[in-house]
C-alpha positions in Angstrom: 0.0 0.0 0.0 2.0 2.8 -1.4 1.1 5.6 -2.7 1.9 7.6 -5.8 1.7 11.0 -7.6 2.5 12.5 -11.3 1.9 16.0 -12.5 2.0 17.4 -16.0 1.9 21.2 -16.1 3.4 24.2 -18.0 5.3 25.2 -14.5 7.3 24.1 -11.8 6.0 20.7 -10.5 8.2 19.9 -7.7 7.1 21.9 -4.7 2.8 20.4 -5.8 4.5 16.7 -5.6 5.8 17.7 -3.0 2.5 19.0 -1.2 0.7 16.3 -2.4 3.2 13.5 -1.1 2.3 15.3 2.3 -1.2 14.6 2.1 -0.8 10.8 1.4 2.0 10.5 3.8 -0.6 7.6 5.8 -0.4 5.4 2.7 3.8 4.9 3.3 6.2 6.1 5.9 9.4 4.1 5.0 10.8 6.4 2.5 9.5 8.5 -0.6 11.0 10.4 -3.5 10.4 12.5 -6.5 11.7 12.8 -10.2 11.1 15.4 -12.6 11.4 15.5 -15.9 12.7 19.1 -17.7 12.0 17.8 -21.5 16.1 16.3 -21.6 16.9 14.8 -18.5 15.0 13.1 -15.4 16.0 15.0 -11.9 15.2 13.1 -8.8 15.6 12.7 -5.1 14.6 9.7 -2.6 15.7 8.8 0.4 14.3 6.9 3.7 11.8 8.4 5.8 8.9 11.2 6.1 8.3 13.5 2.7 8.7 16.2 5.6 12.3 15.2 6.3 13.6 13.9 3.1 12.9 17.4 0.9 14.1 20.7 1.5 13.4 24.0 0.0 17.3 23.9 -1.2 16.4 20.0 -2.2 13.1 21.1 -3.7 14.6 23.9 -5.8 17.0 21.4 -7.3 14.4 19.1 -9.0 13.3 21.2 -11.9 10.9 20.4 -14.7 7.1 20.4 -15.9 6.7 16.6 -15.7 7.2 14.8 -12.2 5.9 11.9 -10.3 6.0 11.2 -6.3 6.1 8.2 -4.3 5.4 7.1 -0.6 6.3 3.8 0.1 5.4 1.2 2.5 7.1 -2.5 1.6 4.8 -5.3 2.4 6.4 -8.8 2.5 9.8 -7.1 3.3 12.7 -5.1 1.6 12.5 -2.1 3.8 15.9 -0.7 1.9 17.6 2.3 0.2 17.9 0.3 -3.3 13.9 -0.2 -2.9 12.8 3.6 -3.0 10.8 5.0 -5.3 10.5 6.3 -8.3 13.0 4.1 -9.8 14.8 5.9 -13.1 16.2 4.6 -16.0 16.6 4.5 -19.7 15.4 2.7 -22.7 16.6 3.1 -26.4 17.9 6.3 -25.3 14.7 7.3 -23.9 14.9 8.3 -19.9 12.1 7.8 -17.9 11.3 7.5 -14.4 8.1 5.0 -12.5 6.7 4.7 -9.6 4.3 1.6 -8.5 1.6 1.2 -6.3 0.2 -2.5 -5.5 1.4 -6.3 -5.8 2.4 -8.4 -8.3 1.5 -12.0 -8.3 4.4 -13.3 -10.9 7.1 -11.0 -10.0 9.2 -13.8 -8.7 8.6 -15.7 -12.2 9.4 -12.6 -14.4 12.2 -11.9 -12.4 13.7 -15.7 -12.9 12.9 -15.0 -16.7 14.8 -11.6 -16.7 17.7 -12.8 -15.2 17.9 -15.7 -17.4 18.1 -12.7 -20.6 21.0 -11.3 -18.9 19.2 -8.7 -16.6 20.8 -7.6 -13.4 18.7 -6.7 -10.1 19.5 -4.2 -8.0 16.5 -4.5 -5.4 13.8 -6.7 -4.9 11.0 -4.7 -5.6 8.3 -5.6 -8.3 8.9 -2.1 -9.6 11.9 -3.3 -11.1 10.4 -6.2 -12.9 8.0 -3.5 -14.4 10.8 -1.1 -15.4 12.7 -4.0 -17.1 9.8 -5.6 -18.7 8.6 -2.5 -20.1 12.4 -1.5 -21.4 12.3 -4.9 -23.0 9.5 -4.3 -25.2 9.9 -0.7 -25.6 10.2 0.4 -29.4 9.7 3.8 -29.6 5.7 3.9 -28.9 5.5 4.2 -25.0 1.5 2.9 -25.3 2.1 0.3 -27.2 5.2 -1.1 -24.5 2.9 -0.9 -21.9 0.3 -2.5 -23.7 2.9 -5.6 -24.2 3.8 -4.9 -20.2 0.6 -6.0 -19.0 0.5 -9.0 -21.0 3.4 -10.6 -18.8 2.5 -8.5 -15.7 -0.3 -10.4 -13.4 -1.5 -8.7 -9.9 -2.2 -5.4 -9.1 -0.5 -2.4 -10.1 -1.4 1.6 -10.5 1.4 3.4 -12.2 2.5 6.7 -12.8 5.7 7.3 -15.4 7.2 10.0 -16.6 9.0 10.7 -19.4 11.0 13.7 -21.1 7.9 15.1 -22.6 4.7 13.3 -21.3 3.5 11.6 -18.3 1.6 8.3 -18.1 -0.7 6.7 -15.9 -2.0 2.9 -15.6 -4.4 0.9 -13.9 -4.3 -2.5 -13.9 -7.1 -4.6 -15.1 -9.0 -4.9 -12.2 -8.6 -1.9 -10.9 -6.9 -3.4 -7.4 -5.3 -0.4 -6.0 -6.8 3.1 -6.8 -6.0 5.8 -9.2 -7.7 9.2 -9.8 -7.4 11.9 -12.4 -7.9 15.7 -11.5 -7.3 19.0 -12.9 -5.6 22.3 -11.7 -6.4 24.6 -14.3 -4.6 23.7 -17.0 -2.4 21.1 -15.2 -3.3 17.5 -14.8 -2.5 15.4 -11.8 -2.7 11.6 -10.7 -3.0 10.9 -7.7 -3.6 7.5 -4.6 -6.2 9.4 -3.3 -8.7 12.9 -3.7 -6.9 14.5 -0.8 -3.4 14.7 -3.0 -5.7 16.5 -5.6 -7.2 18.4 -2.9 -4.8 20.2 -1.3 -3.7 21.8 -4.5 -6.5 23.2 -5.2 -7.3 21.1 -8.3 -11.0 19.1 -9.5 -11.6 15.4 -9.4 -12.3 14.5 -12.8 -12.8 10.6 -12.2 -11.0 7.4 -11.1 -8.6 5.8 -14.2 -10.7 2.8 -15.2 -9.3 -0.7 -15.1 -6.9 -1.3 -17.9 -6.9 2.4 -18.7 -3.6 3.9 -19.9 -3.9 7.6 -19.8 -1.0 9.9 -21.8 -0.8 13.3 -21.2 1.1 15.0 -24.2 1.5 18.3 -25.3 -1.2 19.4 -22.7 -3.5 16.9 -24.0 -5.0 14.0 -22.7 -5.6 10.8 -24.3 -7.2 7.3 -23.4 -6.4 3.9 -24.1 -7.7 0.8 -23.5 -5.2 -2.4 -22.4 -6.6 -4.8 -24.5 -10.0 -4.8 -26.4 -10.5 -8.5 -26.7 -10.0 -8.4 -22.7 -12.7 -8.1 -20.8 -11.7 -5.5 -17.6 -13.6 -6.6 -14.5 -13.5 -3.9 -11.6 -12.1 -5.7 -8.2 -11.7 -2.2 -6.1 -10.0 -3.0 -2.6 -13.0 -3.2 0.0 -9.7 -2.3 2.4 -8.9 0.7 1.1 -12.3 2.2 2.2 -12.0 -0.2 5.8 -8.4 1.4 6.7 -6.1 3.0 4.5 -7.5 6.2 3.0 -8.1 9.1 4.4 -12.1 9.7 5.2 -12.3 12.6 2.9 -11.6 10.1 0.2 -13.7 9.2 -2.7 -12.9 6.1 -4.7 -14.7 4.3 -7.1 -18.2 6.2 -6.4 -17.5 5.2 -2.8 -16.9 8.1 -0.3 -14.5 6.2 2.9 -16.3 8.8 5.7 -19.8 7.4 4.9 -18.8 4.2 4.2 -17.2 3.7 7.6 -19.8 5.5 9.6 -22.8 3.4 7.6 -20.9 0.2 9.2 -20.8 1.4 12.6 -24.6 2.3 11.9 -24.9 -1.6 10.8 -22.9 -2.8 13.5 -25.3 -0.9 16.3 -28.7 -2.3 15.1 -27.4 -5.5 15.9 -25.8 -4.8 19.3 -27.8 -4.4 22.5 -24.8 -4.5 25.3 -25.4 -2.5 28.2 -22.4 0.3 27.8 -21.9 3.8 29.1 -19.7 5.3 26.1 -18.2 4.9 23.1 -14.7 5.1 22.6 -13.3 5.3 18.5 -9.6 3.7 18.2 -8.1 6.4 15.9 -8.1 7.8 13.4 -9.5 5.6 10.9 -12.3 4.2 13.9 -13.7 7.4 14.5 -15.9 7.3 11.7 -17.7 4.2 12.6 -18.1 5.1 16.2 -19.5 8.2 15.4 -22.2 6.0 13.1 -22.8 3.5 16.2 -23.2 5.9 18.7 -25.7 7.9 16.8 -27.9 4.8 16.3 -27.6 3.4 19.9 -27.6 7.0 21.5 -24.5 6.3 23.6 -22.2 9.2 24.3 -19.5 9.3 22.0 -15.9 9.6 24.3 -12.1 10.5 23.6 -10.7 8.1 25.5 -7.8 7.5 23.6 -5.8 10.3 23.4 -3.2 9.8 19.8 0.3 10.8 19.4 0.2 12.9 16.4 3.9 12.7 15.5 3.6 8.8 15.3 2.9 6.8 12.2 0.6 4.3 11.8 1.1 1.0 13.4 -0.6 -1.1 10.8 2.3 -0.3 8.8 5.5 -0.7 10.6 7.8 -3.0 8.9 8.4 -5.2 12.0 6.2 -7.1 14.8 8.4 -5.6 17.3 7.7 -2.2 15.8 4.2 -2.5 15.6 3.9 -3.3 19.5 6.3 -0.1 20.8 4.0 1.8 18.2 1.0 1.3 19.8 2.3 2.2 22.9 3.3 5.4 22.2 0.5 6.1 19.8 -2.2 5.7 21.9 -2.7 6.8 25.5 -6.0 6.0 27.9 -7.4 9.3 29.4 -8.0 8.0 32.6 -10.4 10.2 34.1 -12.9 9.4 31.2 -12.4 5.6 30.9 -12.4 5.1 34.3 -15.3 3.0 36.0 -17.4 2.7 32.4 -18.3 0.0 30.7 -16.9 0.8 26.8 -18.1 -0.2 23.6 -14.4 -0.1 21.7 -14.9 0.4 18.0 -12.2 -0.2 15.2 -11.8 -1.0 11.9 -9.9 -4.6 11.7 -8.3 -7.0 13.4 -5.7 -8.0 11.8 -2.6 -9.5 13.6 -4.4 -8.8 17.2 -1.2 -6.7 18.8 -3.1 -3.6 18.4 -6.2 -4.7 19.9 -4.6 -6.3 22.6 -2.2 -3.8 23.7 -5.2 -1.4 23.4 -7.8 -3.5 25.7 -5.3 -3.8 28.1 -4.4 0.1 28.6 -7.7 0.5 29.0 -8.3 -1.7 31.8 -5.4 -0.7 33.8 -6.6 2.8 33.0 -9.9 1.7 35.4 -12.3 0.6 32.7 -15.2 -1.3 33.9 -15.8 -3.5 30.9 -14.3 -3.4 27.3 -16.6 -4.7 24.7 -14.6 -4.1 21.0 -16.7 -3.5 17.7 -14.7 -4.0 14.5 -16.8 -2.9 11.1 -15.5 -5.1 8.9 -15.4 -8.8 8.7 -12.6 -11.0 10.6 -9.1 -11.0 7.6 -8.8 -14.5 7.2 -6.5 -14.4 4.0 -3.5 -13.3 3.0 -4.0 -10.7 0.4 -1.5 -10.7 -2.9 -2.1 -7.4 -4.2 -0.3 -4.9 -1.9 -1.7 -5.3 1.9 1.2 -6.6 4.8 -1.0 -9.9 4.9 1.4 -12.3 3.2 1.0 -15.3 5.2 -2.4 -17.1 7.1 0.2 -17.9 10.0 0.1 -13.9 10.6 -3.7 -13.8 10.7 -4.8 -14.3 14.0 -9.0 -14.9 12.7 -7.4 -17.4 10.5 -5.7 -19.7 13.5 -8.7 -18.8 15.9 -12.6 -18.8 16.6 -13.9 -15.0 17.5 -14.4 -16.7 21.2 -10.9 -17.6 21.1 -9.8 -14.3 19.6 -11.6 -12.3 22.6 -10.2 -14.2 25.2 -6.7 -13.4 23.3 -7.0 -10.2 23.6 -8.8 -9.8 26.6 -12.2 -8.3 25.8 -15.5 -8.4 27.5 -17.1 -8.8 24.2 -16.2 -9.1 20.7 -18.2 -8.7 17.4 -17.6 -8.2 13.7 -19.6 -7.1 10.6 -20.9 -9.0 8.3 -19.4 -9.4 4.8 -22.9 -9.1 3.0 -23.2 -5.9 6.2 -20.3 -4.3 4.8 -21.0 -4.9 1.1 -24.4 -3.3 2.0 -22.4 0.2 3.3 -21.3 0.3 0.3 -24.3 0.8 -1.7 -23.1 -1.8 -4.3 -21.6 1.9 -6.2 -18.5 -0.2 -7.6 -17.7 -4.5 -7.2 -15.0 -4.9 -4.7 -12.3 -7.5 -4.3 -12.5 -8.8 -0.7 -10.4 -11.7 -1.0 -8.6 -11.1 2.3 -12.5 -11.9 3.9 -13.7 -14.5 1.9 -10.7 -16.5 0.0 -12.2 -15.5 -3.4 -8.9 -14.6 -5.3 -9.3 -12.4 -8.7 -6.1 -13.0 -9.5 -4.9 -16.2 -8.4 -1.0 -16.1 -7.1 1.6 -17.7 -9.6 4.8 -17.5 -7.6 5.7 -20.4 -5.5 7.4 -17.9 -3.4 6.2 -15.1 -1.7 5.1 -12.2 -3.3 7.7 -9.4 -3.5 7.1 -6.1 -1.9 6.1 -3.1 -4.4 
C-alpha cells in the first residue's frame, strides 16, 4: 500500500509533488522520492523516511521540470531498503524515464527468474523493477504500445504513474486493485492514490482511471487507451482501502471512505444491544464508525484514547516488534474518562491482534469497567496478494482462531464483527469490490511459488 503522484503542467511541479506526497503520507512512511522530468533529462531525489524530512526547499529547488511523479512507500512482505525507493529511473533506447508503483504483483518472482535468465541484473527486490525491465524490454519507440505488451506478462495489481522527457503516463491494472484518480488544476493534470493529494492543490476530481486504462498526457492533452479490447476488464476495487487505509475525505470508485465507515458502525449498532456507558473510537481511521454506532444506539461518544500525532501508523510498521512499541506510544487511555465505564471499543480490523490487545489492556489498567470491542468489517482470514502486509495465514490471527478464542486473546469483554454481506451493503453496491482477504475469493490467483515481492 504505497502511494503515488504524477503531474503534467506548463510550471514548476516539484514543490505540488511535493505537497501532495504530504497529504498521502498515511499510505507509506518508510521512504519516498520525486523525479522530474525538464523535456532532456529526469531529476530526482529519494531517500528513507517522512516526505517532511527527506525534501528541502534547497532540495526542492533542485528538482526542476514540468513533468514529475512522487512516491510514498510502504514494503509489504519485506525489503525495507535504500535500493527499494521510489521512483526508480532509467533509460530505454535512449529514452529516460522514471516510475513509480503502487500494489502487488503476483508473478514477480517468475518474471524476475525470466529476466535474469536474458541477462538482466537486479539491483532490489521490488516488483517495480520487474516493471521497469519488462517494459524496457518491449519498448520500441511507442511508450503505449510497451505498456500495452507490459501487462501482457505482468499479473497482480498495479497503479502506475511514469514520466518521461515530454509526457506523463498513468496505468491501472485490469481490475482496478489499488486506486488511481485523475484531477485537474487549471490547465495542469495530476494523478493521484487518493482525492486528498488532488485536494490540497487546489485542483477538480475528474474521475478514477478505469481498469486497464492507460492515460497519456502529451502536449497538454489527454488521451485514453484501452489495455486490450479482446480483454474483458472486471473492476475488483479493494474493499480495504475504504476499511483502513485512505483518508475519510476520500472518494474512490463512487464510494466516499467517511460514509462508508460510519454506515458500518450504523450496521454494527442495530445488531448490538450490550449494556455500555460510552463509546470510545480507536483512531483515526475508527472514528468514523463510532460516530455511526453511537448515533444509532444513543450512547455518548468519548475521547478516550488520546493519539500521538507525530507517530505513524502502526498497521504499517515494517516489523512485529515495531508494531507493539508503536501502539504504545501512539495511543494513551485518558484515565479520568475511561475510568469506572463499561466501553463499547470500536475499530476498523483486526488483523494480527497486537493492536487490539495492547489497546484492551491500557484500558483496563486505566480503570475501565468492561471493554466490549466492535470491529466494522469482517474478521481477515486471508493473505491478500495485491499490496496489503498480509502475506502469510500464520500472521492472521481470525485465521488460527474462533472469535471466542480471539476475545479471550485479547482480553475483551465482548467481541463482534460485521458481516461481509453488512459491509458490502455500506457500500451501496456503487463499484464490485475485491474482498479476497474476507472470503478466499482470489481475482487473480497467485503464480509464484514464493512469496510475493514487496512493491
Amino acid at each position: 500500500m504505497c502511494g503515488i503522484i504524477g503531474i503534467y503542467s506548463n510550471k514548476e511541479v516539484s514543490k505540488k509533488l511535493y505537497y501532495s506526497l504530504y497529504s498521502i503520507q498515511h499510505r507509506g512512511q518508510e521512504s519516498c522520492g520525486i523525479a522530474v522530468s525538464d523535456g532532456e533529462n529526469i531529476n530526482y531525489k529519494k531517500g528513507m523516511g517522512l516526505v517532511g524530512d527527506i525534501f528541502t526547499e534547497e532540495k526542492l529547488s533542485k528538482l526542476n521540470g514540468n513533468i514529475g511523479i512522487g512516491h510514498v512507500r510502504y514494503s509489504t512482505a519485506g525489503g525495507s531498503h535504500l535500493a527499494n525507493c521510489q521512483p526508480l529511473v532509467g533509460s530505454c533506447r535512449k529514452r529516460n524515464l522514471a516510475i513509480a508503483h503502487n500494489g502487488n504483483l503476483v508473478n514477480a518472482n517468475f518474471l524476475r527468474d525470466m529476466l535474469e535468465e536474458d541477462g538482466y541484473m537486479f539491483q532490489a527486490n521490488s516488483d517495480t523493477e520487474v516493471i521497469l525491465y519488462i517494459l524496457a524490454r518491449y519498448y520500441k519507440g511507442d511508450i503505449v504500445e510497451s505498456i500495452k505488451l507490459t501487462m501482457d506478462y505482468i499479473k497482480g495489481a498495479y497503479s502506475l504513474v511514469i514520466a518521461c522527457e515530454d509526457e506523463l503516463v498513468a496505468v491501472r491494472d485490469p481490475h482496478g486493485f489499488r486506486p488511481l484518480i485523475l484531477g485537474k488544476i487549471n490547465d495542469d493534470y495530476i494523478f493521484a492514490s487518493e482525492t486528498c493529494a488532488i485536494d490540497i492543490l487546489g485542483g477538480e476530481v475528474i474521475r478514477d482511471v478505469e481498469p486497464g486504462e492507460i492515460v497519456v498526457i502529451k502536449d497538454g492533452k489527454l488521451q485514453s487507451f484501452l489495455y486490450s479490447k479482446n480483454y474483458k476488464c472486471i473492476k475488483r476495487s479493494c474493499i480495504f482501502e475504504h476499511i483502513y487505509f485512505a483518508r475519510n475525505e476520500a472518494t474512490i470508485d463512487g464510494l466516499n471512505v467517511y460514509n462508508f465507515r460510519e454506515k458500518c458502525g450504523m450496521i454494527l449498532a442495530k445488531e448490538d444491544k450490550t449494556p455500555c456507558d460510552i463509546v470510545v473510537p480507536v483512531p483515526d481511521s475508527g472514528w468514523s464508525g463510532a460516530i455511526g454506532y453511537s448515533n444509532v444506539r444513543n450512547i455518548p461518544l468519548s475521547e478516550g484514547l488520546v493519539k500521538n500525532r507525530y507517530v505513524g501508523r502502526t498497521f504499517i510498521k515494517p516489523t512485529q516488534e515495531e508494531r507493539e512499541i508503536g501502539v504504545k506510544i501512539k495511543l494513551n487511555p485518558l484515565r479520568s474518562v475511561v475510568s469506572g465505564k463499561r466501553i463499547i471499543l470500536v475499530d476498523d480490523s483486526i488483523v494480527r491482534g497486537t493492536t487490539s490487545k495492547l489497546i484492551v489492556k491500557s484500558l483496563k489498567d486505566a480503570g475501565a469497567k468492561e471493554v466490549h470491542l466492535r470491529i466494522t468489517s469482517p474478521p481477515v482470514k486471508y493473505s491478500c496478494y495485491y499490496g496489503i502486509d498480509t502475506p502469510n495465514r500464520e500472521n492472521l490471527i481470525a485465521s488460527n482462531m474462533s472469535i471466542s478464542e480471539i476475545k479471550d486473546y485479547i482480553g475483551c469483554d465482548s467481541l463482534m464483527f460485521l458481516d461481509t454481506d453488512k459491509m458490502i451493503e455500506a457500500t451501496n453496491n456503487v463499484s464490485t469490490f475485491c474482498k479476497a482477504c474476507f472470503d478466499g475469493d482470489y481475482p487473480v490467483k497467485k503464480i509464484d511459488e514464493r512469496e510475493c515481492m514487496s512493491c
